[in-house]
N, C-alpha and C positions, 0 to 999 in steps of 0.2 A: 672723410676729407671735407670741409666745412672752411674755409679762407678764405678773403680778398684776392687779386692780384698782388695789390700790393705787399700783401702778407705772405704768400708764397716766394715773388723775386726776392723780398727780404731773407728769408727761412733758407729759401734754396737755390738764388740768381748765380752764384759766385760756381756752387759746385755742382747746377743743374748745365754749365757754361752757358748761362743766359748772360748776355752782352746788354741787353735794354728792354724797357719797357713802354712802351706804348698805349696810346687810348687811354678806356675806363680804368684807374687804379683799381676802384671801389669794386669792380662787378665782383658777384660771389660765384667761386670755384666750386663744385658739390663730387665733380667726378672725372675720368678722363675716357675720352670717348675715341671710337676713330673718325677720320677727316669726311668720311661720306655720311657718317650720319647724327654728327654732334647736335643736341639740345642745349633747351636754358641752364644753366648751371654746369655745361663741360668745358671742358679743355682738351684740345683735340694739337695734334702735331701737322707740320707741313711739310713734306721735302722738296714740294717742286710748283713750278706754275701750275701745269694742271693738276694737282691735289688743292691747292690754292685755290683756283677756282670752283672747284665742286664746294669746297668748307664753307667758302664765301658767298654760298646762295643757299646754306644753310643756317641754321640758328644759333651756333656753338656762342656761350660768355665769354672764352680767350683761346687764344691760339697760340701755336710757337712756329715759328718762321723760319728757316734760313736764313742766315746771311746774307747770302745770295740772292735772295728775291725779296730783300728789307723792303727796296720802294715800293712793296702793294703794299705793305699796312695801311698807305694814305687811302687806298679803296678799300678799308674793313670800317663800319660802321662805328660812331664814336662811342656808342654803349660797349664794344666790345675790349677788351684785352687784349694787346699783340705781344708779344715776348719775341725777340730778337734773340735766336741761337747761333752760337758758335761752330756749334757741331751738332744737328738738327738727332742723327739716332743717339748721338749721346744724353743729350736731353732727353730723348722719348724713355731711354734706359733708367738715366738716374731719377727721374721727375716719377714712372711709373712707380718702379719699385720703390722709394721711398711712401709713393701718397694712395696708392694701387695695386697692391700685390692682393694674392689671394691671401684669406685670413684663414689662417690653419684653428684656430680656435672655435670652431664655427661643428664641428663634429658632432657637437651636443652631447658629449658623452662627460663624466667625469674627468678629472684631471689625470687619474690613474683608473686606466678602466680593469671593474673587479675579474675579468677573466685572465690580467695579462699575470704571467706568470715570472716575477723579477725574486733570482737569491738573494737571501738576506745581507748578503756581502755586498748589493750594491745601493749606493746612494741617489732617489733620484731627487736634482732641487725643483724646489715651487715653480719656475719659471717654466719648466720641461713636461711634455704632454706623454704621455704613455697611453694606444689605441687598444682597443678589443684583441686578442691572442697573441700579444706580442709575449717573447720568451727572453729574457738577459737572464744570461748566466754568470756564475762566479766570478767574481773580480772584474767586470768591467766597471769602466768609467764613464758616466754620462754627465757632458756639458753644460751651461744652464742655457735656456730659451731653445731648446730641442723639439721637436717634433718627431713622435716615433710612433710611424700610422698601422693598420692592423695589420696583423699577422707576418712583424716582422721578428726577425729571431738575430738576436744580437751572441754570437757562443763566446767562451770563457776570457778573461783578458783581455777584450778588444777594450780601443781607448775611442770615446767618440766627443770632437770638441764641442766649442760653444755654438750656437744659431745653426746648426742640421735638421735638414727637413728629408727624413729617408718614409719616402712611400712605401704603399702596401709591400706585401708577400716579397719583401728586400731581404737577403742574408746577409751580418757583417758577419767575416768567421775570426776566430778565435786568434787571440794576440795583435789583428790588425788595427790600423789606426787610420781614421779620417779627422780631417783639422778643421778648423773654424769654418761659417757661414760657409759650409756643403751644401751639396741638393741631391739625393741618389734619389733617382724615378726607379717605378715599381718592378716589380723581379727583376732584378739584382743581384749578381752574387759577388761580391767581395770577399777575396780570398777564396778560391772556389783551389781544389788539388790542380796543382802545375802537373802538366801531359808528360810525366817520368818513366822510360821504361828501359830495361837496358833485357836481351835477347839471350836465350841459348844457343845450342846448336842444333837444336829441333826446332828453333823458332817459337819455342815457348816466352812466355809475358810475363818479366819481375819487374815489381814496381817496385820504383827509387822511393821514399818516402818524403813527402815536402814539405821539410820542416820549418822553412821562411813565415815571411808575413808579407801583407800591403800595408805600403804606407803613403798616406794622400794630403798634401797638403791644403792649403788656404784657399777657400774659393772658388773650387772645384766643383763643374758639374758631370754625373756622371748620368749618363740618360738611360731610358727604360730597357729591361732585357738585356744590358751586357752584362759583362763577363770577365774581371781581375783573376788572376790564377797568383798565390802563394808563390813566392821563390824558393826553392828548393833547398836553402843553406840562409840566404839574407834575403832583404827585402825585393820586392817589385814595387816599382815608386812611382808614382804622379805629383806632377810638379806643379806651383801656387798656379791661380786663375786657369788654368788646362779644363778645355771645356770639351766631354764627349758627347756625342748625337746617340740615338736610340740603335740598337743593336751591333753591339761592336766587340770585339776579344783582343785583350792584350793577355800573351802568356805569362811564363814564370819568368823572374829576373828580367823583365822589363824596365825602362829606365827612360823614363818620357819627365823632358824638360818644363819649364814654366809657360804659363799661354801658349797653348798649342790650341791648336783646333781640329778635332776629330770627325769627322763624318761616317754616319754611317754605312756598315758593310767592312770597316775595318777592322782588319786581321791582322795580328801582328806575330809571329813568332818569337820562341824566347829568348832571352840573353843578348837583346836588341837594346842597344843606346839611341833615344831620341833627340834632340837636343832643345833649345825653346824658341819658342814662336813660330813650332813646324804649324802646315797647316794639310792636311790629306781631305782631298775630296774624296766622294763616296765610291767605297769599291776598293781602296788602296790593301795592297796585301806584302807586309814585308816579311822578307826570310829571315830565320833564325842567324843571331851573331853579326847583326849589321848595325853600324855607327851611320846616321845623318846627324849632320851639322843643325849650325841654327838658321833661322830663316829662308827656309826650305818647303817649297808649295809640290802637292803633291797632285794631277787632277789627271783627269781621263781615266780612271782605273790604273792608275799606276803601279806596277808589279815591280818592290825594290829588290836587285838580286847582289847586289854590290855595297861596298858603303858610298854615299855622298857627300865630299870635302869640298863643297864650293855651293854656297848659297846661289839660290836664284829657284825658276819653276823649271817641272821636269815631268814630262809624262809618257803613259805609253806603257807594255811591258813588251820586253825588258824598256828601261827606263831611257828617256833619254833628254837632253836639255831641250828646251821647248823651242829653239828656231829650230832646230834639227828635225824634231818630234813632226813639227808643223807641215815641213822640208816633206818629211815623208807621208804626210795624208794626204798633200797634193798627187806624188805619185803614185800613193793607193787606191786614189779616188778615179783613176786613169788607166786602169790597169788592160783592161778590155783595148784601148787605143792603144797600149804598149803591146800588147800581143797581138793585134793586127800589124803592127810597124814592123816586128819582128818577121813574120811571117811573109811578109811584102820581101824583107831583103834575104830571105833564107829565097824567096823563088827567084830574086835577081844573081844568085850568087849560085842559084843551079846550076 
């Protein structure tokens, strides 16, 4: 990253939602820092006054502002750069990733490293990296500008699109698919056997066989150590931008909507419809065969036993809408005073 201000609000003002520019046009950009400890040559972000103030008695070349606190750039030094945001974490997001990300190229290995082990059936293009023990099996399909770091094992007919960056010791299994500009963090198992089992009458264990797939759309991240299971007939799905946290299970025939947000500790049971822009804080555990709606916030460990037809937050388990939920931590945080009350009118009533 080597640019003017000028030359960054030019390249990326419109879709970094940079509103204006301010100060030194000229100063040169080299890096992007954070707000306490920005140098010569960074770019550092603001959200608030006091981040402001700490930046502003540091050294950073430019800055990006809020809105909301526009009129301090008149006290930022005139060598510096102000950039006037729209939406200050949306800038920090599009402005990082475009000029900031980490550079997967940097491995120092080959482009195809000689231990990874790819059938002859598959094609990998020039743009796509293949790590130390990675394994593709017959018939799959690799994307171009990929990233496939070591000792991942991609099994037979999976399809993987363009710009995926899948970490170490990651499984994609066999027939599944992930879509463009992915991210799977390290051990991972995509498409891992859906929890099948149907009982005698001894109580003996036959397993259903789970012949589905995963299928992941656009833009999806799926974070370290979870856990996709196979649909046992058709797909288990994840829907565009749906971003999971680090350790989390969705079973077989799952069915999670677009932009959701995952946190983790989530557990999902199977043959569950999510719908989009759910959001579960960490801890959420749904039962098997429940439909939630869209825009549906899930927080406190919320344990879902029902389906839920009406957007809004809801927590608690069993679940409940969040004045109600709130309703009742008052009186569970009083519980001691309720059974002194109680016992006061059991001895008046002697």
């Amino acid at each position: 990253m080597k640019l003017t201000a000028q030359e960054l609000y030019s390249e990326s003002g419109k879709e970094g939602v940079i509103l204006e520019l301010k100060g030194n046009q000229n100063v040169h950009i080299e890096n992007i820092a954070a707000f306490s400890n920005g140098q010569t040559g960074d770019l550092v972000f603001v959200p608030d006054e006091k981040a402001f103030k700490i930046a502003n008695t540091g050294n950073c070349s430019a800055m990006v502002i809020d809105k909301k606190i526009a009129e301090l750039a008149t006290q930022v030094d005139e060598e510096t750069a102000v950039f006037i945001s729209a939406n200050i974490a949306l800038s920090h997001a599009i402005l990082k990733l475009k000029y900031h990300d980490h550079d997967y190229s940097q491995s120092g290995w080959d482009r195809i490293h000689p231990s990874a082990v790819i059938h002859a059936t598959v094609t990998i293009p020039e743009s796509t990296t293949i790590g130390p023990n990675v394994i593709i099996e017959k018939g799959v399909t690799i994307g171009e500008g990929c990233s496939i770091m070591a000792n991942v094992v991609i099994e037979h007919n999976a399809v993987i699109g363009n710009n995926v960056r899948i970490h170490p010791s990651t499984t994609i299994g066999w027939d599944c698919v992930i879509g463009n500009d992915c991210l799977i963090l390290s051990n991972t198992v995509i498409g891992s056997e859906g929890f099948g089992y149907s009982q005698d009458q001894f109580f003996n264990h036959h397993r259903i066989p789970q012949t589905g797939n995963v299928v992941i759309g656009n833009k999806v991240t799926i974070g370290a150590t979870n856990t996709v299971d196979r649909g046992t007939y058709g797909p288990t799905t994840i829907g565009d931008g749906t971003i999971f946290d680090n350790i989390c299970h969705t079973a077989h025939n799952v069915s999670i909507g677009k932009n959701c947000i995952i946190l983790s500790g989530w557990l999902c049971a199977g043959s569950t419809t999510i719908g989009d822009r759910v959001v579960a804080s960490g801890g959420a555990i749904i039962r098997d065969h429940i439909t939630i709606c869209d825009d549906v916030y899930l927080v406190h460990r919320a344990g879902v036993l029902f389906d839920i037809k009406e957007k809004g937050m809801y927590g608690g388990t069993p679940i409940l809408k969040m004045a109600d939920y709130k309703e009742n931590l008052k009186i569970a945080q009083n519980l001691k005073g309720l059974a002194k009350q109680i016992e006061e009118l059991k001895e008046l009533n002697a």
